[in-house]
C-alpha positions in Angstrom: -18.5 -17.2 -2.9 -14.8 -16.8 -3.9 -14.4 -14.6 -7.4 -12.9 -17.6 -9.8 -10.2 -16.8 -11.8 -10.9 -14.9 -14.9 -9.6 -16.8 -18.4 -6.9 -14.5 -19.2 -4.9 -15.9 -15.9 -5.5 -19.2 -16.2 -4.6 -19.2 -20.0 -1.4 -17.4 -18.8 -0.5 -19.8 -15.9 -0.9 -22.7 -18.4 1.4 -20.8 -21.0 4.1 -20.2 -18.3 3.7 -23.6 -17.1 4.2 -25.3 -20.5 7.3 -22.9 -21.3 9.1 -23.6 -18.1 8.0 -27.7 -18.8 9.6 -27.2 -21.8 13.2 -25.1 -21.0 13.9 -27.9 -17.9 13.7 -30.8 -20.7 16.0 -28.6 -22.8 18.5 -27.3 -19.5 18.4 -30.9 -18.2 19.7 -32.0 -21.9 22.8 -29.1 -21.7 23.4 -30.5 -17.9 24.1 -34.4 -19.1 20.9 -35.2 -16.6 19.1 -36.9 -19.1 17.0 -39.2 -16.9 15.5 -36.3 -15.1 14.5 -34.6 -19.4 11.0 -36.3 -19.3 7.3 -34.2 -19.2 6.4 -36.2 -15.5 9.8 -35.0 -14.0 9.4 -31.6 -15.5 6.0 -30.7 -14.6 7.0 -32.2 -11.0 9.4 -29.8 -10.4 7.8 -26.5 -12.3 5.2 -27.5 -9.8 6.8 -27.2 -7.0 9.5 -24.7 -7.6 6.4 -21.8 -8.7 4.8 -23.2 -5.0 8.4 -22.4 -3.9 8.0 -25.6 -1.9 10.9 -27.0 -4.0 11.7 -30.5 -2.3 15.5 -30.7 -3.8 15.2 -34.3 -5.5 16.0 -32.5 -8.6 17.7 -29.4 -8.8 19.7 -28.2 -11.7 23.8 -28.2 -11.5 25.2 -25.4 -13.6 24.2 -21.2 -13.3 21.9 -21.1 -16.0 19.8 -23.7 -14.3 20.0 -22.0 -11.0 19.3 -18.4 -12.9 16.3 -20.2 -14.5 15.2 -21.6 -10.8 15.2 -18.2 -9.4 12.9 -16.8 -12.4 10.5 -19.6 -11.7 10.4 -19.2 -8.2 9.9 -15.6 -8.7 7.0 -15.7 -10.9 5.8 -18.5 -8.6 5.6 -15.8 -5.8 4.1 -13.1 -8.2 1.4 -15.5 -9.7 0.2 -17.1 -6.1 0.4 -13.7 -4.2 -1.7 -11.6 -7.4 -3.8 -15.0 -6.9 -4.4 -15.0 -3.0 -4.9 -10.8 -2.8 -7.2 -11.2 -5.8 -9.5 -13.9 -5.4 -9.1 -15.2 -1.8 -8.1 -12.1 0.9 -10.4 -9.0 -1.5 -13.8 -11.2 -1.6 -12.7 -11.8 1.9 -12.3 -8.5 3.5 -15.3 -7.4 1.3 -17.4 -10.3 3.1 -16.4 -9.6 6.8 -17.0 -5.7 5.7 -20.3 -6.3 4.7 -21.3 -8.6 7.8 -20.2 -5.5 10.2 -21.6 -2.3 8.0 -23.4 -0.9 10.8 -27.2 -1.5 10.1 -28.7 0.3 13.7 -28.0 3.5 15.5 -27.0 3.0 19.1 -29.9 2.6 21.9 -30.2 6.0 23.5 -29.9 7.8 20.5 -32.1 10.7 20.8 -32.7 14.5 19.5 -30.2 13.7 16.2 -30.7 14.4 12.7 -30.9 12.0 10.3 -29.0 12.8 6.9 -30.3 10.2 3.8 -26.9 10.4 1.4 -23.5 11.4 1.5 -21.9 13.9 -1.1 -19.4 16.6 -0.9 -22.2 19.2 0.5 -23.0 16.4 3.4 -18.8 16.6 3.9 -19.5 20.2 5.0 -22.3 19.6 7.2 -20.4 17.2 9.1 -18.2 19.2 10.1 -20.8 21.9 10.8 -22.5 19.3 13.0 -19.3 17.5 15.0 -18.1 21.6 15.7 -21.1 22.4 17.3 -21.9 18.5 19.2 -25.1 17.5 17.7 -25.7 14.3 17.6 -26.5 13.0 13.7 -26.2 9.7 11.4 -26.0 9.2 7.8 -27.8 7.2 5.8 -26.2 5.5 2.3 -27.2 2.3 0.1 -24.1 2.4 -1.8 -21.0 -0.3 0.1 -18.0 2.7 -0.5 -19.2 5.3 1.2 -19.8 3.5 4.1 -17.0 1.7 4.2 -15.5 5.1 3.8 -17.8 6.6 6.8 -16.6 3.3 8.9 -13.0 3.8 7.9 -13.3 7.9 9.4 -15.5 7.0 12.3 -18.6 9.1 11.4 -22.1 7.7 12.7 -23.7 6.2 9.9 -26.1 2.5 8.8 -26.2 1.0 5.8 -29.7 0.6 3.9 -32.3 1.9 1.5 -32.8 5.7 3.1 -36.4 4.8 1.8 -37.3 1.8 3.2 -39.5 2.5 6.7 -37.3 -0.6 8.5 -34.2 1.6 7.6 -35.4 4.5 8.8 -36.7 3.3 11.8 -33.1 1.5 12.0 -31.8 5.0 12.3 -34.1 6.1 15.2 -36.6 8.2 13.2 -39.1 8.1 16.1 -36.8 10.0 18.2 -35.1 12.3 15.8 -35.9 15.9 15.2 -34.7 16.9 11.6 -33.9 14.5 8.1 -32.7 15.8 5.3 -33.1 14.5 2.1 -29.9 14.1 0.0 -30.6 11.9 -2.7 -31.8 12.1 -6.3 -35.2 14.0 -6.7 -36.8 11.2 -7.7 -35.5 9.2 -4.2 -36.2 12.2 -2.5 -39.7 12.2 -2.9 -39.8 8.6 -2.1 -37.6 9.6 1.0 -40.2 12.3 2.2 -43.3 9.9 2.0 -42.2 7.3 4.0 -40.9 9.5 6.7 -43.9 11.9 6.4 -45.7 9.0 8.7 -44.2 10.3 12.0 -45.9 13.7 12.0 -43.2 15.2 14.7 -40.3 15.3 12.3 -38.9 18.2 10.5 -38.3 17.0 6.9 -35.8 19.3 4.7 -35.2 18.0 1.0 -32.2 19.3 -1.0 -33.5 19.3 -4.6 -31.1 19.5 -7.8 -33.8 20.4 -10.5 -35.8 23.9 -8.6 -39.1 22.7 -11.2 -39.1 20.0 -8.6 -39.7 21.6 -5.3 -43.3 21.7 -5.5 -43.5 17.7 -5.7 -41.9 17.6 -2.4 -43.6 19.8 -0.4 -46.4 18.0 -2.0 -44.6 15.1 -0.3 -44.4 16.5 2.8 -41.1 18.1 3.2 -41.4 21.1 5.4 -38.4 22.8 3.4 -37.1 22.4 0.2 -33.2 23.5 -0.5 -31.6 24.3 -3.9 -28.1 24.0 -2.9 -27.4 25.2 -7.3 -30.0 27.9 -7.2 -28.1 29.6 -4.6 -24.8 29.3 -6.4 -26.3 30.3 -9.3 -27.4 33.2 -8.0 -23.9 34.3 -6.3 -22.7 33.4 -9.6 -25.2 35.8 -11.4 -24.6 38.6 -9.0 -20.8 38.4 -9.5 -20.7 38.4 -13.2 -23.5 41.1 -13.3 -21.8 43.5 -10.8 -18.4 44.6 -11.7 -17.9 46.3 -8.5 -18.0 43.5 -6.5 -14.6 42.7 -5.1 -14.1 38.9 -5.8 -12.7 38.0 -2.8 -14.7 39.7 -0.3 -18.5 38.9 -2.3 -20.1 36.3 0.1 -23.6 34.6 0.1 -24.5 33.0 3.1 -26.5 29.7 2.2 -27.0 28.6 6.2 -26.6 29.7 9.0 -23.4 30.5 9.3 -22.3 28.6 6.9 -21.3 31.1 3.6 -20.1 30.3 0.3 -17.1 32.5 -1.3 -15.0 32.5 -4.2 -11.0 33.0 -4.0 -9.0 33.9 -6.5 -5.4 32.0 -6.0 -2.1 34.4 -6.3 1.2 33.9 -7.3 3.5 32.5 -4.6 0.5 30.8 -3.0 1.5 28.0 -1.1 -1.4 26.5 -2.7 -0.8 26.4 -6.1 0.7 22.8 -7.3 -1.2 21.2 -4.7 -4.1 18.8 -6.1 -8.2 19.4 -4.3 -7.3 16.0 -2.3 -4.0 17.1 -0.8 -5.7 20.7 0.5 -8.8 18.6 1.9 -7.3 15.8 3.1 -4.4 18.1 5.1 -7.6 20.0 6.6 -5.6 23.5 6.1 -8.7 25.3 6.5 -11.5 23.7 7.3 -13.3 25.0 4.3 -14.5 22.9 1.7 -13.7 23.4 -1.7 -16.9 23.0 -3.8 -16.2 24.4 -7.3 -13.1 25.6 -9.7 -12.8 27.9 -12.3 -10.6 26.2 -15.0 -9.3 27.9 -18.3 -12.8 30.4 -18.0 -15.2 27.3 -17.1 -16.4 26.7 -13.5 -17.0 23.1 -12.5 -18.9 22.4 -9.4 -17.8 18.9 -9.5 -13.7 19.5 -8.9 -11.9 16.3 -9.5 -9.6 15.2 -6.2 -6.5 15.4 -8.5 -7.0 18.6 -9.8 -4.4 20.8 -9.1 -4.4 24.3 -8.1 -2.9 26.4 -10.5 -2.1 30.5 -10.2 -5.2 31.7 -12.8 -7.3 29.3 -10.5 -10.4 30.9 -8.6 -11.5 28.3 -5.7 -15.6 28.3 -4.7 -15.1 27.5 -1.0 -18.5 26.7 1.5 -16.9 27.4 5.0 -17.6 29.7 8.1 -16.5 33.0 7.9 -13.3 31.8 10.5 -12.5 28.6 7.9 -12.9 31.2 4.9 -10.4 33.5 6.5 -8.1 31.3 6.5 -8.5 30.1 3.2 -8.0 33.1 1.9 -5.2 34.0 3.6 -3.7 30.7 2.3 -4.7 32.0 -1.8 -1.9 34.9 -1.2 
């Protein structure tokens, strides 16, 4: 159903109300229209002058009447319009969202890979998958990313990436890989259920390494630690001194390599904000971690902005990482 309006705007459409009730008694006075200075009259017209229907049976004769007709009328479109985008045309849009959030892959889907979750290291496989034409859909329970994956066009179905139904929603029986991207906790859930249909290939990404054990134990043919490995790049960076910083790569995939970048004056980079370089697609490279006043984060904010004592963590192929870099100079 429709979101009501909270307190706060009503009490604030009532004070309004009662204020302009109360300054057309008082213009109507200054005007000599006497007859027209009663609460019915005035509440007729505030009415209809905030609707901006405003019949013209009684209409003020001097300017500050007319300047206080167009402040009405004004606020009139302000309140209705916040009111409308707010509580009718939102819920709305949310509704008709919900009813089409894809719920099925498309008959004939065969051979794909099934990805349960969507994160920034998904982001990269994407475009790791779409590059080389294999066939894949994502799996999400939360509304915004899919309505995000919608909005952009990438294969995807809303449900629990846990639930059999869902999973068989996404054409498990004819897929060849799923990866686990959840919590580790869902994860393991995750790799039960799909451990049923003994001709899939189950790979779990795991954030705490002390759980990898519990999902093999699950049945999850591999088990990723996506912060192990950037740990250990990490460790071998700060432990060897000789290592250039810009040309010290760890490959985590197949291809796929992870780099760090220091950013150098005149870089056409620096002022630019993590959302501007991503969204622009520059490089192709995804920017996965920050070093900020001597702290890395591996959880960059969009808005953070590049700055000339930055040093970007970047997940790319060695052609996207090139370019990168060329771009830090």
């Amino acid at each position: 159903m429709h979101k009501r309006p909270n307190l706060a705007y009503m009490i604030i459409a009532l004070l309004l109300l009662t204020i302009y009730v109360l300054l057309f008694k008082y213009i109507m006075i200054l005007e000599g229209q006497p007859e027209n200075a009663n609460v019915i009259t005035a509440i007729y017209w505030a009415t209809t002058t905030i609707a901006t229907v405003g019949y013209g049976d009684v209409v003020f004769t001097s300017l500050l009447g007319r300047i206080f007709s167009i402040l009405v009328q004004v606020t009139g479109i302000l309140l209705i319009s916040g009111f409308l985008a707010t509580y009718v045309i939102t819920p709305w849009m949310d509704r008709v969202i919900k009813f089409r959030m894809p719920r099925k892959v498309p008959p004939g889907t065969s051979d794909h890979i099934i990805i349960c979750g969507y994160n920034q290291l998904v982001e990269t496989l994407i475009d790791e998958l779409a590059e080389q034409e294999i066939t894949f859909i994502i799996i999400e329970d939360e509304e915004e990313p899919i309505k995000e994956l919608v909005y952009r066009d990438i294969p995807c179905i809303f449900g629990a990436p846990s639930d059999k139904q869902t999973l068989v929603n996404a054409g498990i029986e004819k897929a060849r890989i799923l990866i686990a991207n959840k919590s580790d906790e869902k994860n393991a859930n995750i790799v039960l259920t799909a451990r049923e249909f003994q001709h899939l290939n189950i790979i779990a990404i795991v954030e705490d390494r002390s759980n990898s054990k519990y999902l093999k134990y699950a049945g999850a043919d591999m088990v990723v630690s996506p912060k192990s490995m950037f740990g250990q790049f990490i460790g071998r960076k700060a432990m060897d001194r000789l290592v250039s910083r810009v040309t010290g790569t760890t490959e985590i995939f197949k291809g796929v390599h992870v780099t760090e970048f220091p950013v150098y004056l005149k870089s056409p980079l620096i002022g630019k904000t993590i959302k501007e370089v991503s969204s622009q697609r520059l490089t192709g490279a995804r920017i996965v971690g920050i070093w900020k006043s001597g702290n890395l984060s591996f959880n960059p904010e969009e808005d953070d902005v590049i700055r000339g004592n930055s040093v970007l963590l970047a997940v790319g192929t060695p052609e996207e990482l090139s370019k990168l870099k060329k771009l830090t100079h």
